[in-house]
C-alpha positions in Angstrom: 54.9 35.1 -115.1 53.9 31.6 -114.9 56.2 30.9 -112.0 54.3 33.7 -109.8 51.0 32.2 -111.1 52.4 28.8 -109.5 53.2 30.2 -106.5 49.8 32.0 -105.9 48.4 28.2 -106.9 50.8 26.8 -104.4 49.9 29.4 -101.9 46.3 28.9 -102.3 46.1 25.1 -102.3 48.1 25.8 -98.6 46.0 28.2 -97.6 43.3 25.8 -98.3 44.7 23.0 -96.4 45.5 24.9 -93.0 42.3 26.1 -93.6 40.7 22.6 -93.5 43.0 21.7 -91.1 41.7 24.2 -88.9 38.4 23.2 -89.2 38.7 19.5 -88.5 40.7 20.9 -84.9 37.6 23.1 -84.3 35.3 20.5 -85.3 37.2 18.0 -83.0 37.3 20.5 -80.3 33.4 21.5 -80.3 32.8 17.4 -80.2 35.3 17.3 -77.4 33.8 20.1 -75.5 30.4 18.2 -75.7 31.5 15.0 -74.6 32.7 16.8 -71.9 29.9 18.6 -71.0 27.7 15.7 -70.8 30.2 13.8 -69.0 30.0 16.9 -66.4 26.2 16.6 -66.5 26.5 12.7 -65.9 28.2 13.2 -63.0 26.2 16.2 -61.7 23.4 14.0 -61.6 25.5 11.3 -60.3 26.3 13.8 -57.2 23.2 15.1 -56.4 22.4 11.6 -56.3 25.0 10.4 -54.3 24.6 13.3 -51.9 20.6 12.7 -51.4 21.6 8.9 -50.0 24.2 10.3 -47.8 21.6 12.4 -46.3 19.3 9.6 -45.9 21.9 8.1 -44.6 22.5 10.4 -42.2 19.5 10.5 -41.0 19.3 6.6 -40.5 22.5 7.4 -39.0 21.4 9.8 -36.5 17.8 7.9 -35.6 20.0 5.0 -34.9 22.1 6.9 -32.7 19.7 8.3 -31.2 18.0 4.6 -30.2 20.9 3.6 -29.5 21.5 6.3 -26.7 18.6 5.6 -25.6 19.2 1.5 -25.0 22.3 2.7 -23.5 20.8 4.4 -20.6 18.5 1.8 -20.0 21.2 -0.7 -19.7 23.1 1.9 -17.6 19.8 1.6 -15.0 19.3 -1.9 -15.3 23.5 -2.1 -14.4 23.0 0.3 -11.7 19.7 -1.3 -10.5 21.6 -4.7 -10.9 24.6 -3.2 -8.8 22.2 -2.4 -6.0 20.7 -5.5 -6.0 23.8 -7.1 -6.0 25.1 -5.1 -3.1 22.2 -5.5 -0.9 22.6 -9.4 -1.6 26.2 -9.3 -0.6 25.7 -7.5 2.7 27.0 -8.5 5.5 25.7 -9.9 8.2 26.8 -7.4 10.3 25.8 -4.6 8.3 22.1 -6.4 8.0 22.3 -6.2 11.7 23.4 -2.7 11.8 20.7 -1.5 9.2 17.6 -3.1 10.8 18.7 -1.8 14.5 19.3 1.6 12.9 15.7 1.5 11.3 13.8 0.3 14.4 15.4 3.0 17.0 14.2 5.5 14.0 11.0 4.5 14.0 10.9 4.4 17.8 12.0 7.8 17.8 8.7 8.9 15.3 6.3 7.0 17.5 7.8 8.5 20.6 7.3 12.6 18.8 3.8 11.3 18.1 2.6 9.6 21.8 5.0 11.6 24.0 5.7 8.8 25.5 9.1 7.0 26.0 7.9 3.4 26.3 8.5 3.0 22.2 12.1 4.1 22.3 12.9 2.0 25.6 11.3 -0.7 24.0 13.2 -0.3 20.9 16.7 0.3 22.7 16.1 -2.9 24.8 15.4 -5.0 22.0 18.1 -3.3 19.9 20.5 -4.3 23.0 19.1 -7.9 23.3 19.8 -8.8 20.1 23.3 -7.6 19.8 23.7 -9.7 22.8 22.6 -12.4 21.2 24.6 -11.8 18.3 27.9 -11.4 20.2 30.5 -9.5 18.2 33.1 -8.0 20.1 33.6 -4.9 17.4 29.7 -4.5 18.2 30.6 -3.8 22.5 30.9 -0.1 21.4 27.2 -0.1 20.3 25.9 -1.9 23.2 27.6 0.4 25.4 25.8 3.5 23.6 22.4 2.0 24.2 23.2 1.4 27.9 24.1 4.9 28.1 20.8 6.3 26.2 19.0 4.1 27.7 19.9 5.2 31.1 19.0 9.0 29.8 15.8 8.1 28.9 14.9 6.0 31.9 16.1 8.8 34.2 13.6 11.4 32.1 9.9 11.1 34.2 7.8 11.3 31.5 4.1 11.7 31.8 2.0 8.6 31.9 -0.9 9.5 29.7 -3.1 6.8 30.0 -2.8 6.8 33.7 -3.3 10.5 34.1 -6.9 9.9 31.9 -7.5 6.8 34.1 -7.7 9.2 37.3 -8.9 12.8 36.1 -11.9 10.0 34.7 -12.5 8.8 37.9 -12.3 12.1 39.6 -15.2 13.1 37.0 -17.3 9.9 38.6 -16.4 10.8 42.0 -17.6 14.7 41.5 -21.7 13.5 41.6 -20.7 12.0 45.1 -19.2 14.7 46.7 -21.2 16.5 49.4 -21.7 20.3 49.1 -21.3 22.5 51.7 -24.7 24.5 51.3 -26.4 21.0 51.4 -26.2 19.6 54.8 -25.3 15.7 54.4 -27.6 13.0 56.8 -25.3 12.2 59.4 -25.0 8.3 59.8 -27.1 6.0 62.6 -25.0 5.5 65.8 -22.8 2.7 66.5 -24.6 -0.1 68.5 -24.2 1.1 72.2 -21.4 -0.2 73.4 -21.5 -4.1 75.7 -22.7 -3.3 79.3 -20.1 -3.6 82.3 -20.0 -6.6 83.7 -21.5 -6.2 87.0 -19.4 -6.6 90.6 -21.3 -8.9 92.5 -20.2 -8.4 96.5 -22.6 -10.9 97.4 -25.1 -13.6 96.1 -28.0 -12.1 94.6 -31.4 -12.9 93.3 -31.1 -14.3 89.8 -34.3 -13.0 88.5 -33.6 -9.1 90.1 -30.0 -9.3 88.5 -32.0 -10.1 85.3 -34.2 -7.7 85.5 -31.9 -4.8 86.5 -29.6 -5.5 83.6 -32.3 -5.3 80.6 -33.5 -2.2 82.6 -30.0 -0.4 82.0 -30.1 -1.9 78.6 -32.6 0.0 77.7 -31.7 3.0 79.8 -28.4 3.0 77.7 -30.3 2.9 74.1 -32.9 5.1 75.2 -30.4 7.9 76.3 -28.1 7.2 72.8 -31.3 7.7 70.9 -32.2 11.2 72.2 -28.1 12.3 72.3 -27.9 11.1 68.3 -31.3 13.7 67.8 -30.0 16.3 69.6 -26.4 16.7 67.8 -28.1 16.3 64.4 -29.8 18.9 65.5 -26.5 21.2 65.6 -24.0 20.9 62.8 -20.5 23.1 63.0 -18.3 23.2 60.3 -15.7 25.4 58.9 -16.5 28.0 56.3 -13.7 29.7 54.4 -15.8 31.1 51.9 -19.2 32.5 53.0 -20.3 32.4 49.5 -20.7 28.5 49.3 -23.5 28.6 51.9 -25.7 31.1 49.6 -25.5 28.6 46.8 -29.0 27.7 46.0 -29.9 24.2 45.8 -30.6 24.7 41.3 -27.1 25.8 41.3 -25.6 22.7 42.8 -26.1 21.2 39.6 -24.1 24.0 37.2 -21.6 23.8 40.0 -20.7 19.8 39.6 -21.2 20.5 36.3 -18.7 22.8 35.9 -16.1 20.9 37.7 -16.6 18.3 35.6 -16.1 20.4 32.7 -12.9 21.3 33.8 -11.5 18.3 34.6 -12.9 17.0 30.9 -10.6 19.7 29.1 -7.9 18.7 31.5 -8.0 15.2 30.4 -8.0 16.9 26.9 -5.4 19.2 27.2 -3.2 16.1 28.6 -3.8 14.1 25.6 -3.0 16.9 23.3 -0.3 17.2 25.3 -1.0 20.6 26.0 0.8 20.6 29.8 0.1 24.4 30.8 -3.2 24.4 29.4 -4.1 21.1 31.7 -2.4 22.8 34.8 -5.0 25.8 34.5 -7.7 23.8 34.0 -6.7 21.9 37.5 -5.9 24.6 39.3 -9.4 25.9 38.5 -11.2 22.4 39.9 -9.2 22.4 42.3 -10.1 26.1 43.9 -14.0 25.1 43.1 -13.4 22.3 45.4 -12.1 23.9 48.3 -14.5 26.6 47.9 -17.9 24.8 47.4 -17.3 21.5 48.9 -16.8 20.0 52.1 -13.4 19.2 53.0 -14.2 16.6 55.9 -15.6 14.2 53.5 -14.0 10.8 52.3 -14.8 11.5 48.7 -13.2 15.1 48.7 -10.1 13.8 50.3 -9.8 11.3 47.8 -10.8 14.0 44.8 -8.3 16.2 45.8 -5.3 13.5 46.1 -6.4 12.4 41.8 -6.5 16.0 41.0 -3.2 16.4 43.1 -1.5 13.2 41.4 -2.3 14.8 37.6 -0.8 18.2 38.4 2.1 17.1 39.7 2.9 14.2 37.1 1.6 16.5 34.0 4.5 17.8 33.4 6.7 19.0 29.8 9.8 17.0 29.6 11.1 16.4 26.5 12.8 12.5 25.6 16.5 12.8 25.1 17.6 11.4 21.6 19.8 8.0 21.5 22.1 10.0 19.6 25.1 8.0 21.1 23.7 5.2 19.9 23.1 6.1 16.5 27.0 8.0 16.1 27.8 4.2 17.4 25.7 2.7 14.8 26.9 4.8 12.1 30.4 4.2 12.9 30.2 0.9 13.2 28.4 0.7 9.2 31.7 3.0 8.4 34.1 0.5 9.8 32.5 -2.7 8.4 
């Protein structure tokens, strides 16, 4: 009996110490488990933490990636800038030459469009010519010999002489006031001095006073007679009429009539200028039929109307200036070949 009492006490006092056991390993666990999870917290915080700076520093990161970008381009214009520079510093003399001939026949070539004249791209070939003469390069001949060639083109092309052709319809305008109409009959002018009396055939000696005498008596016979024969054929005037018309122009109307001459050769001299050939030819043809028509033809004046009028339609003409495109294929070449 007392043995099984022992063993229940032996049992029990076990029992008791897993028991206690037990709880210390629980105990130990639960303070394990905390220490744990503050350790976890720590280093929660400790992420976050870490992970805010990284994205701060990412976004120094990217603002200094972004300046520098931005310094990089500019140093990639200032190299490019700096390789231009340096180029156009280490030209050539050649292709210095090349360039500044290519530029002035260009320019010629504007100036030439503008005026319609060819003087500024002769000008500009000859000069382009002279000074690669002076230069004297032999892999330049090619060059020279396009400009000879253009230059001939150009030459051969009759361009019209502006200046010239305003110089003359202008003095056809001054001459129009002067010409003589052929309703208004013009004063013919005094007769020539009578022409030196014969010398007179003496057969035999004669009184010096009645050869006197006699000769200032034809004298005056002679002037006397070339007097009344000047009255009588201004008193008789034929001339040629092609249009009856012009007689029946009243005297108030020989002033709309000059003036409209005038006018026409004023927007001939216009149309010229503005380069506007057909328009100009119109406009002469026009003063030119009013001249025939209402003037007289036997005059100095007209004659000399007609041949200004005549000059500007034949010389106001279209033509247009051939391009130096020889010399410019030449030129470009040449830059290629340097």
């Amino acid at each position: 009996m007392w043995i099984l009492a022992a063993v229940v006490v032996v049992l029990s006092v076990a029992a008791i110490i897993v028991a206690w056991q037990a709880q210390q390993r629980i105990g130990g666990l639960q303070q394990e488990l905390v220490r744990r999870q503050q350790d976890s917290q720590t280093k929660s915080t400790e992420a976050l933490m870490l992970a805010k700076q990284a994205q701060d520093n990412m976004r120094e990161s990217v603002a200094k990636v972004a300046l520098l970008e931005a310094r990089l381009a500019e140093v990639a214009i200032q190299r490019s800038q700096l390789e231009d520079l340096i180029q156009s510093l280490s030209r050539s003399r050649d292709e210095n030459l090349l360039v500044d001939v290519d530029s002035a026949i260009r320019v010629a070539l504007q100036q030439t469009a503008i005026t319609g004249s060819a003087e500024p791209l002769v000008s500009a070939l000859k000069q382009s010519d002279e000074r690669l003469a002076r230069y004297n390069q032999p892999r330049l001949e090619g060059v020279r010999r396009a400009i000879a060639r253009d230059l001939d083109r150009v030459k051969a092309v009759g361009v019209a002489d502006l200046p010239s052709l305003s110089i003359k319809l202008d003095e056809a305008v001054r001459l129009v006031d002067e010409l003589p109409l052929l309703a208004v009959a013009e004063p013919r002018k005094a007769a020539s001095a009578p022409a030196a009396a014969k010398p007179v055939q003496r057969s035999a000696p004669v009184d010096a006073n009645s050869v006197g005498w006699m000769k200032s008596w034809n004298d005056s016979l002679a002037q006397a007679s070339d007097r009344v024969w000047s009255e009588v054929k201004s008193l008789v005037r034929v001339t040629r009429i092609d249009h009856p018309e012009a007689m029946l122009l009243a005297p108030e109307q020989a002033f709309f009539v000059r003036e409209n001459l005038k006018l026409r050769l004023l927007n001939a001299r216009i149309a010229l200028l503005s380069r506007q050939f057909d328009t100009a030819q119109i406009d002469l043809q026009i003063a030119q039929t009013a001249l025939d028509r209402y003037f007289e033809r036997s005059s100095r004046r007209y004659t000399l109307t007609t041949e200004l009028i005549k000059q500007a339609m034949a010389q106001a003409r279209h033509l247009v200036v051939p391009r130096p495109d020889d010399t410019l294929a030449a030129l470009t070449a040449a830059s290629a070949g340097r």
